[in-house]
VOLOVO-815622 format. One record per residue: residue in three letters; x, y, z of N, C-alpha, C in turn. Coordinates in Angstrom, 3 decimals, padded with zeros to 6 digits. Layout:
<sites>
{"ALA"; {X; Y; Z}; {X; Y; Z}; {X; Y; Z}}
...
</sites>
This chain:
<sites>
{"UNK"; {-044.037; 221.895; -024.904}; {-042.600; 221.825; -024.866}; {-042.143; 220.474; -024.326}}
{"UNK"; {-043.037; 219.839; -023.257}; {-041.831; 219.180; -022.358}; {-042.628; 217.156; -023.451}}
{"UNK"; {-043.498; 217.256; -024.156}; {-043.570; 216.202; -025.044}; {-042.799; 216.159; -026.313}}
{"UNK"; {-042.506; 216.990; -026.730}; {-041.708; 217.546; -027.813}; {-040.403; 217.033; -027.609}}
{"UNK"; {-039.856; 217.671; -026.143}; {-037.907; 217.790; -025.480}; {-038.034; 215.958; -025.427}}
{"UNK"; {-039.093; 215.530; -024.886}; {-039.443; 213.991; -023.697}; {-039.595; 212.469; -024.854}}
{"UNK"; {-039.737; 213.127; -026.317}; {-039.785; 212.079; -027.664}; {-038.957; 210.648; -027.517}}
{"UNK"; {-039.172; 209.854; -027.567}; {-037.858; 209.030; -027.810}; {-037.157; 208.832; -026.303}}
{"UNK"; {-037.517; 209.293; -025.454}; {-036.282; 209.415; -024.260}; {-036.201; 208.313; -023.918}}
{"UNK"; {-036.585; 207.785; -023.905}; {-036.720; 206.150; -023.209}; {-035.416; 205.086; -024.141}}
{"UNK"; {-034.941; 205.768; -025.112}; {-033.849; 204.636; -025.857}; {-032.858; 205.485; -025.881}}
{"UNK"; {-032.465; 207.072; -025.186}; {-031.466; 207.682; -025.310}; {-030.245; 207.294; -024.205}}
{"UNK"; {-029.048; 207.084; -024.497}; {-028.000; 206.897; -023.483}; {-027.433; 208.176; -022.923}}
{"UNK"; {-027.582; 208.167; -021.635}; {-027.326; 209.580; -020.771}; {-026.738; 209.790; -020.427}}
{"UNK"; {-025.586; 210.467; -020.268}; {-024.261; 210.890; -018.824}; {-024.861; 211.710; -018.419}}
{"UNK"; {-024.037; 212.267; -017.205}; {-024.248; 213.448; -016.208}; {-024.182; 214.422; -017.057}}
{"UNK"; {-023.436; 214.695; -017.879}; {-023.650; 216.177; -018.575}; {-024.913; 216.475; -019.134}}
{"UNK"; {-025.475; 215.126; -020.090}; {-026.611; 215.581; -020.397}; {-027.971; 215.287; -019.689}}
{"UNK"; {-027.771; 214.620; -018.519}; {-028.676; 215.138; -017.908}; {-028.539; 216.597; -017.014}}
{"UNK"; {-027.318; 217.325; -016.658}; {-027.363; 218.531; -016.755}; {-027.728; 219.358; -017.571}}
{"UNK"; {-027.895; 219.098; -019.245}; {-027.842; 219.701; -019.843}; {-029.803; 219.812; -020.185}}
{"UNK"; {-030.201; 218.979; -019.632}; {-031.776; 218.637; -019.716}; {-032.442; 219.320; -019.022}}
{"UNK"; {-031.689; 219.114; -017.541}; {-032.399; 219.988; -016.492}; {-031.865; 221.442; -017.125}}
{"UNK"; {-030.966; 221.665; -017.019}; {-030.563; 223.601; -017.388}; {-031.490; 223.807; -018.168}}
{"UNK"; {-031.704; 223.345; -019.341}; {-033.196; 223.770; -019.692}; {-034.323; 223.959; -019.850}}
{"UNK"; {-035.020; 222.390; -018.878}; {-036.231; 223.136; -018.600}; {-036.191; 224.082; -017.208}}
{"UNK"; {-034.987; 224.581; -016.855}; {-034.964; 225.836; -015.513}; {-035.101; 227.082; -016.651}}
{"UNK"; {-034.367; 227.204; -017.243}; {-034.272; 228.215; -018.406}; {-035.684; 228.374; -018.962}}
{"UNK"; {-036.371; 227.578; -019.603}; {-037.984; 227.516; -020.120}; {-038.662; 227.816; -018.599}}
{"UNK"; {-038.846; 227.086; -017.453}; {-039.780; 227.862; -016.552}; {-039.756; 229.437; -016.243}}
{"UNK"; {-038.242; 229.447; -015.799}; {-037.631; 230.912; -015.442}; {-038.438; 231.701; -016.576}}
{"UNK"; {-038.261; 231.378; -017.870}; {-039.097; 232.391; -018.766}; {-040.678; 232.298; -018.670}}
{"UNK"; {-041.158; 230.757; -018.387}; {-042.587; 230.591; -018.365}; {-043.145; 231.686; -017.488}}
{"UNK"; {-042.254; 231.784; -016.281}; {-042.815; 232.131; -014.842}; {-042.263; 233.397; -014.932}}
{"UNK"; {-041.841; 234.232; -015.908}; {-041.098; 235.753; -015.998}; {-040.530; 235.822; -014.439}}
{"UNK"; {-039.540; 235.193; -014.356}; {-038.238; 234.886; -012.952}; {-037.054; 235.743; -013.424}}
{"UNK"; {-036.486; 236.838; -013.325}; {-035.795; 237.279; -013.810}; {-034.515; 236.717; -012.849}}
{"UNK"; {-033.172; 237.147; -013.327}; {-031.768; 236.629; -012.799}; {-032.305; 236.776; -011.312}}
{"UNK"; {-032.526; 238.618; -011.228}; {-031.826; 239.407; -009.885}; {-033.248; 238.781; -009.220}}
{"UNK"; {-033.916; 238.430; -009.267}; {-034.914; 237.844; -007.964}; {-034.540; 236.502; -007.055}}
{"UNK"; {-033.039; 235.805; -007.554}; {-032.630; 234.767; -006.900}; {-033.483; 233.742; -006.385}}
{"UNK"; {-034.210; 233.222; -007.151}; {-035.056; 232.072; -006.881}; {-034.176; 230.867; -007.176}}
{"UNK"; {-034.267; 229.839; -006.260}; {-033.846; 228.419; -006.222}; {-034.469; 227.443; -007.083}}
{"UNK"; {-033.936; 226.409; -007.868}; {-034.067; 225.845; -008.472}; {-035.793; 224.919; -008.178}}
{"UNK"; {-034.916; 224.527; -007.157}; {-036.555; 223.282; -006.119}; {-037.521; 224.589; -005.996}}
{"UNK"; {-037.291; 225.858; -005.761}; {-038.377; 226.330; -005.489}; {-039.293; 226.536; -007.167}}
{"UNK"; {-038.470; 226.262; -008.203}; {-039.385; 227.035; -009.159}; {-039.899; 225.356; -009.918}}
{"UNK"; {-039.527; 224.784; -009.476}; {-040.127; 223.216; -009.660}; {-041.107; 223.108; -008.456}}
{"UNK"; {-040.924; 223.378; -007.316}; {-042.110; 223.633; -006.229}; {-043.280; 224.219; -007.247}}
{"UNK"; {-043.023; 225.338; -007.349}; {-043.838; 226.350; -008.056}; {-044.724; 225.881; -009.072}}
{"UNK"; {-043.952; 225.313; -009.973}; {-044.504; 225.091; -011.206}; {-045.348; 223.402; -011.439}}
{"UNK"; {-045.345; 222.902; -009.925}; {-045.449; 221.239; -010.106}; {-044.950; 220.360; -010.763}}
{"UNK"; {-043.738; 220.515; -010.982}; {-042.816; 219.873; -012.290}; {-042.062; 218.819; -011.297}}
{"UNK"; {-041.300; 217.737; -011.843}; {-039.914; 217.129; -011.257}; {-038.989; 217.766; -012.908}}
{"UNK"; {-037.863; 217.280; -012.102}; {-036.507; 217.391; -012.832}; {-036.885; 216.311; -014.306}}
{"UNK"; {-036.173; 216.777; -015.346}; {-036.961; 215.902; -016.710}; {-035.479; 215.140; -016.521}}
{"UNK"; {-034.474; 214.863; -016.043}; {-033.973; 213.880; -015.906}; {-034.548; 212.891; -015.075}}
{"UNK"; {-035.266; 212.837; -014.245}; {-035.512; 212.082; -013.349}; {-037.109; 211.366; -014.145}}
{"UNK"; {-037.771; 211.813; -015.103}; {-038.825; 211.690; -015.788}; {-038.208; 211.130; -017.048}}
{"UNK"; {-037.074; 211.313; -017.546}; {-036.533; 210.272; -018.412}; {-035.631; 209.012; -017.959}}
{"UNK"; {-035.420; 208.915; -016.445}; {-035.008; 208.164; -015.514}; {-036.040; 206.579; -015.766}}
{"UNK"; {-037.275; 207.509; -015.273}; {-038.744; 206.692; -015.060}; {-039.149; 206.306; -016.636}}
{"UNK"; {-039.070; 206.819; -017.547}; {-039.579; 206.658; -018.823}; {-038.978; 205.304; -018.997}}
{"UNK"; {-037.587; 205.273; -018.830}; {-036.455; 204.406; -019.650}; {-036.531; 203.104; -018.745}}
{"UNK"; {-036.924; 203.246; -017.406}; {-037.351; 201.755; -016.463}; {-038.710; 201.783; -017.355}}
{"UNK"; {-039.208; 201.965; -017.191}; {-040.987; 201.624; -017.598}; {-040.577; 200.624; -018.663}}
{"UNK"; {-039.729; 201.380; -019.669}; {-040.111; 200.932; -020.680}; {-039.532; 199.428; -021.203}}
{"UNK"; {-038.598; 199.253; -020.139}; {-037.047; 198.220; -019.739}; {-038.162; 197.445; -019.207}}
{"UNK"; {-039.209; 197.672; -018.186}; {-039.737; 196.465; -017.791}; {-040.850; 196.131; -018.975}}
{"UNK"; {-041.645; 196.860; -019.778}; {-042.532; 196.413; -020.341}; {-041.679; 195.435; -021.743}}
{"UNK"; {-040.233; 195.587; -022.197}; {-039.699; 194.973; -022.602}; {-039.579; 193.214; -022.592}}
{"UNK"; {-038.704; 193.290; -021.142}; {-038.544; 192.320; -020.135}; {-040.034; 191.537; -019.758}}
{"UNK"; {-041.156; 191.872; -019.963}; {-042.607; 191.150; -019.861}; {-042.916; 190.602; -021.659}}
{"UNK"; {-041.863; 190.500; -021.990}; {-042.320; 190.379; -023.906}; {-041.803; 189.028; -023.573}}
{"UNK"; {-042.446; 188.387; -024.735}; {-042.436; 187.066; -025.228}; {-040.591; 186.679; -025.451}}
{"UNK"; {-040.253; 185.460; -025.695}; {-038.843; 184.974; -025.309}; {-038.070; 185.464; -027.124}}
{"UNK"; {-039.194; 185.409; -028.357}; {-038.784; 185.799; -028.942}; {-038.806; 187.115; -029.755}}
{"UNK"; {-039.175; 187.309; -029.153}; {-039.337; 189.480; -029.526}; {-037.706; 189.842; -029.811}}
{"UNK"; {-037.843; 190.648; -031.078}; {-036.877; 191.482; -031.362}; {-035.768; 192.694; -030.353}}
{"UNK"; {-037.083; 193.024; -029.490}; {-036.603; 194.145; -028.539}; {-036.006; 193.299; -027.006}}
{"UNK"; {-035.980; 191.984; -027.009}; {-035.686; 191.492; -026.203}; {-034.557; 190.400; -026.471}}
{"UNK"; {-033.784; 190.425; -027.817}; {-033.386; 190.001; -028.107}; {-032.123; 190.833; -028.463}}
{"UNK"; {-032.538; 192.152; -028.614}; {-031.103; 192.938; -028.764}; {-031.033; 193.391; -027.561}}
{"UNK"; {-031.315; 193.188; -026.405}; {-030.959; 193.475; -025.108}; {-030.138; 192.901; -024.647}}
{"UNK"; {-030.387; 190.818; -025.000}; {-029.311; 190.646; -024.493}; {-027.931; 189.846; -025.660}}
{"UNK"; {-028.090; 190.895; -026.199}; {-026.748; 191.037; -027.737}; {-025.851; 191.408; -027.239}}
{"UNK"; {-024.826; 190.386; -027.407}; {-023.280; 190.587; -027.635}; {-022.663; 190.622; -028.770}}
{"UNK"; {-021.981; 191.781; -028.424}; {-020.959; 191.822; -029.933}; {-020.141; 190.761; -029.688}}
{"UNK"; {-019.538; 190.273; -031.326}; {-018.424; 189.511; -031.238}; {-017.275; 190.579; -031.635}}
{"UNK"; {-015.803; 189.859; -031.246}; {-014.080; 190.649; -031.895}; {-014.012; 191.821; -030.771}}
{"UNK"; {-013.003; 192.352; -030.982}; {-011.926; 193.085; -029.652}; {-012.836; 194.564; -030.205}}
{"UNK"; {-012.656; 195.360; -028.865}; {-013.118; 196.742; -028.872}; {-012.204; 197.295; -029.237}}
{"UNK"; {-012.351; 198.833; -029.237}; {-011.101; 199.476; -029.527}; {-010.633; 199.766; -027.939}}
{"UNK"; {-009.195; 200.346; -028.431}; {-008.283; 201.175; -027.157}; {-009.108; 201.952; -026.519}}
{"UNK"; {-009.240; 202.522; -025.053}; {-009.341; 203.656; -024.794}; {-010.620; 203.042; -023.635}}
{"UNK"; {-011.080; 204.280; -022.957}; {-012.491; 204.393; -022.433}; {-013.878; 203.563; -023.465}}
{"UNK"; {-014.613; 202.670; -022.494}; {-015.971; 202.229; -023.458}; {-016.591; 202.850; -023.644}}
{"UNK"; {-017.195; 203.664; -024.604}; {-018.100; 204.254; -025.014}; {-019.465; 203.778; -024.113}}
{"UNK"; {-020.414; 205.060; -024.133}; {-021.148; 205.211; -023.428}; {-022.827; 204.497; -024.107}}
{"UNK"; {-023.150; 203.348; -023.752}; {-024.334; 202.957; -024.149}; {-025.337; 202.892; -023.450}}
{"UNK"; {-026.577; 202.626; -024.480}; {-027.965; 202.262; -023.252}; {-027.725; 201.629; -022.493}}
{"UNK"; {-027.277; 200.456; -022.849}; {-026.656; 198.975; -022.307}; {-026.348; 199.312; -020.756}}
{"UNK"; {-025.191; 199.777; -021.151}; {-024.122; 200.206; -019.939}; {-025.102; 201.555; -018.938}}
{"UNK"; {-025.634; 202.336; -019.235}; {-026.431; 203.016; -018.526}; {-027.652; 202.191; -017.885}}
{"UNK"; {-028.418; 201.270; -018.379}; {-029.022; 200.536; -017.469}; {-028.508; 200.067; -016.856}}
{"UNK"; {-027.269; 199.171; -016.913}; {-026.944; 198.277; -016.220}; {-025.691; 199.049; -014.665}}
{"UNK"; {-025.849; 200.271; -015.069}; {-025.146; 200.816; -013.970}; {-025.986; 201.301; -012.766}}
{"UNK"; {-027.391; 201.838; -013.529}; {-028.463; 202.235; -012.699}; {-029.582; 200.687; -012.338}}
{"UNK"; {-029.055; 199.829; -012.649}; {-029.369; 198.552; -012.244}; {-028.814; 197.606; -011.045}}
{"UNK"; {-027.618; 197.832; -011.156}; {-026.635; 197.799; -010.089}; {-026.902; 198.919; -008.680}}
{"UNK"; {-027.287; 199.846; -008.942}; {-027.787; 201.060; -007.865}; {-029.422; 200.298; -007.172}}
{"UNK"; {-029.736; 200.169; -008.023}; {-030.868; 199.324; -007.378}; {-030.913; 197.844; -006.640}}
{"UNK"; {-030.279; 197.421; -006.520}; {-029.639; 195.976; -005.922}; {-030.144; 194.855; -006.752}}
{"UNK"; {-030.427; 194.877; -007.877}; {-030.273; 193.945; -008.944}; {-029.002; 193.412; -009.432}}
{"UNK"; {-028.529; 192.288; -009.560}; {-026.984; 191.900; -009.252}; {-027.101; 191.565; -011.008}}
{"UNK"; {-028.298; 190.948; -011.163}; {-028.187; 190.276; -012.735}; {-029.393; 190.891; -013.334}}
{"UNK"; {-029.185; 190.282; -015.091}; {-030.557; 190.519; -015.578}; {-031.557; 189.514; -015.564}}
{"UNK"; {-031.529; 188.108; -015.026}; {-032.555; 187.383; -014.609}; {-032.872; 188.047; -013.658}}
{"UNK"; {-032.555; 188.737; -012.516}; {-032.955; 189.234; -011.325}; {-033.937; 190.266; -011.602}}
{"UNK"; {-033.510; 191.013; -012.890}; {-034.384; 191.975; -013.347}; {-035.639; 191.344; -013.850}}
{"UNK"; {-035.792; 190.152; -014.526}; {-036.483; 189.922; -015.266}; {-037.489; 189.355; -014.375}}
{"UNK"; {-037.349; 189.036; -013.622}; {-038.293; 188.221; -012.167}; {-039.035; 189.391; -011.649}}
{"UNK"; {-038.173; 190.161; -011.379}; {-038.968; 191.642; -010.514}; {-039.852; 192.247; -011.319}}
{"UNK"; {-039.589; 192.021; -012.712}; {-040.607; 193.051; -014.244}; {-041.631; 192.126; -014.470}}
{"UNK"; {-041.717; 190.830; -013.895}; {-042.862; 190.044; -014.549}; {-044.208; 190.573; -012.887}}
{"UNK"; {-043.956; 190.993; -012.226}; {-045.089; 191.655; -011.202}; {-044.883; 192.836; -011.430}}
{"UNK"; {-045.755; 193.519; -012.500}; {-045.953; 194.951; -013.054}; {-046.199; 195.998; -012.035}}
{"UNK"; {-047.014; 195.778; -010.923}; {-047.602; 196.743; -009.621}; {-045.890; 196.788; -008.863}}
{"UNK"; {-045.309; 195.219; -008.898}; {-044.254; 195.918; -007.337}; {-043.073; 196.280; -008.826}}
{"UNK"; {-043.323; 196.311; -009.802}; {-042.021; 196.953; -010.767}; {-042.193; 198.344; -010.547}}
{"UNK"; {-043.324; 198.671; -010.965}; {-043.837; 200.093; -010.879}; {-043.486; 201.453; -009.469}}
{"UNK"; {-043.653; 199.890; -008.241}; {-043.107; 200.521; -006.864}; {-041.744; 200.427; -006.936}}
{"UNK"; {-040.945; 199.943; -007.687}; {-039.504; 199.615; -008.055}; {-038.726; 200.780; -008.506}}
{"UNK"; {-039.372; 200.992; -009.635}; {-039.511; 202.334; -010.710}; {-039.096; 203.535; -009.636}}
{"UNK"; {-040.174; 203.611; -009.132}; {-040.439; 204.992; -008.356}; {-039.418; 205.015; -006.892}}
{"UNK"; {-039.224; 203.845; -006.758}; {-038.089; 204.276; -005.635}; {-036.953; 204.378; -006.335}}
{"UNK"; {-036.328; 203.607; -007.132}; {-035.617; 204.075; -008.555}; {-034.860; 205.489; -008.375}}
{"UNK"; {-036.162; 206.036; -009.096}; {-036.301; 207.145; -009.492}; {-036.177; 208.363; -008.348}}
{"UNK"; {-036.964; 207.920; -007.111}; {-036.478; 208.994; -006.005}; {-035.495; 209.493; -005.714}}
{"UNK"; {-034.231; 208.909; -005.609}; {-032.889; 209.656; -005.584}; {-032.407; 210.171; -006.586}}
</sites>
């Protein structure tokens, strides 16, 4: 199940809903793995205790850095490093910006005290302290 749900995660753009909507279900799939019925009131952390799991938001958290730094270690002219740092040209529309990868890294980039993306790109070229990067990242 959870390679199947976990495909691709690494280029998906996330809000809070759907990472609510990620976790609600793998609680829903354990609860059934682990025959947890409603009325036994088990806690969430406890059935991730239980089952040795983390939250699959927090595992598509880690997927989507990993994969941002092994990017960021690519050659100056790589394709995948080249639509990273793509700007559109001409006016957006009215309203709220739509929700991108873009903008989701760069918000959970900012949480990490990375001010820029050279800043990022310095910290991704030492793979061991990115990795310790990642994972504190990812802890909250």
């Amino acid at each position: 199940m959870r390679p199947i749900l976990l495909y691709g995660c690494e280029t998906w753009k996330i809000t809070k809903k759907d990472e609510k909507q990620l976790d609600t279900f793998q609680m829903k799939c354990l609860r059934r793995i682990l025959r947890i019925r409603w009325q036994q009131r088990i806690t969430n952390e406890r059935i991730l205790k239980i089952s040795g799991m983390e939250n699959v938001s927090c595992e598509v958290r880690r997927r989507r850095w990993n994969w941002l730094g092994h990017i960021l270690r690519r050659e100056g002219s790589d394709d995948c490093k080249t639509a990273l740092g793509w700007q559109p040209e001409g006016k957006r529309a009215r309203g709220r910006p739509k929700t991108t990868w873009r903008r989701t890294i760069e918000k959970e980039r900012n949480t990490a005290g990375w001010s820029s993306w050279n800043a990022t790109k310095t910290a991704a070229r030492d793979r061991n302290k990115w990795k310790e990067n990642v994972t504190a990242l990812c802890a909250f």
